[in-house]
C-alpha positions in Angstrom: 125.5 99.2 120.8 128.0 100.7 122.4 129.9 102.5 119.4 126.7 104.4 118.8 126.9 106.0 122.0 128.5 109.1 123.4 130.1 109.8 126.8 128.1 110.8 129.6 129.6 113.6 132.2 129.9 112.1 135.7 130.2 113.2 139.1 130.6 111.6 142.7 127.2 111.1 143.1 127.2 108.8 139.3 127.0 105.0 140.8 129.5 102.8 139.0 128.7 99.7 137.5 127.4 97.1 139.1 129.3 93.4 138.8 126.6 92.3 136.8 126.5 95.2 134.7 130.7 95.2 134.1 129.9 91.7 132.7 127.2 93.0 130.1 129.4 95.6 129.2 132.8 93.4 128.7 130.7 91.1 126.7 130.7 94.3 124.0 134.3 95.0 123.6 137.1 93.1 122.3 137.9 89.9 124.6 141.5 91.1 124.6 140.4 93.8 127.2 140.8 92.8 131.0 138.7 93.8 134.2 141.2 94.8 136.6 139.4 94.6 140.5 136.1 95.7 138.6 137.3 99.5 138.9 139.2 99.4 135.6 139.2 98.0 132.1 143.2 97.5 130.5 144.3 96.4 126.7 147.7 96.2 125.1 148.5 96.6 121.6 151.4 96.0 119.7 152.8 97.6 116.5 155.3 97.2 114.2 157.4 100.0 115.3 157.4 103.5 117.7 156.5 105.4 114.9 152.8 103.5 114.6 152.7 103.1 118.0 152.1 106.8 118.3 149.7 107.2 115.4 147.7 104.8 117.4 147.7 107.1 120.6 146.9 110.2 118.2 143.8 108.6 117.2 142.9 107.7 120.6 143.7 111.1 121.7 140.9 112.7 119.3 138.2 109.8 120.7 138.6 110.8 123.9 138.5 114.5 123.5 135.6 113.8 121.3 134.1 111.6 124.2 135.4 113.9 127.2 136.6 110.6 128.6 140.2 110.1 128.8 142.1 106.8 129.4 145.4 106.5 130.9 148.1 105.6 128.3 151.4 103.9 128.4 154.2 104.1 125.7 156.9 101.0 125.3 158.3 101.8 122.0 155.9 99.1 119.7 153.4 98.6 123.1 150.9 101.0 123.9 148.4 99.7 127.3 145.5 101.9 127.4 143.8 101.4 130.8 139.9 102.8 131.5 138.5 103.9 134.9 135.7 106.6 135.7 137.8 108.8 138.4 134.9 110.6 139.3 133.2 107.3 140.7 135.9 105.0 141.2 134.8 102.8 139.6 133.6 101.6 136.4 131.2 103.2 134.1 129.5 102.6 130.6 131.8 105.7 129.3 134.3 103.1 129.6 133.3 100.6 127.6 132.1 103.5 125.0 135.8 104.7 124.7 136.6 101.0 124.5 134.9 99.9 121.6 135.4 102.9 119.8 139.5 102.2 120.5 138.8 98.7 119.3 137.2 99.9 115.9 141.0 101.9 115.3 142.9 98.4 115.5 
């Protein structure tokens, strides 16, 4: 299960996922998550306001400094889009889907 695992470091020489494997790993996250030309993984989430938009993105913030795995995030007042790619391999990699579901459990 995904949310009982912990980020991995990765270099150039870590393969990314496989096709195959990106479809075994989407399958444990939140169907509202989308493969983006199998390099990256992207949800949105709304809020009520700005104000709990941004508690969301602190709480992300400590998961991926717990997890050394940081995803790109964007800030439309009550939107936030969090998007997922290992840069390292340019790809895709199971840290992702880690960071994922533990970003699910927070909403």
């Amino acid at each position: 299960m995904l949310l009982d695992k912990k980020c991995f470091p990765c270099s150039s020489v870590t393969p990314p996922l496989t096709p195959e494997q990106v479809k075994e790993c989407v399958y444990q996250v939140d169907a509202a998550w989308q493969v983006l030309e199998g390099i990256k993984i992207r949800r949105k989430f709304l809020f009520a306001d700005f104000k709990s938009a941004i508690a969301f993105v602190n709480k992300v913030a400590e998961i991926a400094e717990a997890e050394g795995h940081h995803p790109d995030i964007k800030i439309h007042y009550n939107k936030v889009i969090i998007e997922l790619s290992t840069h390292a391999v340019s790809g895709l990699t199971e840290n992702d889907f880690i960071v994922a579901a533990k970003v699910d459990k927070l909403h």
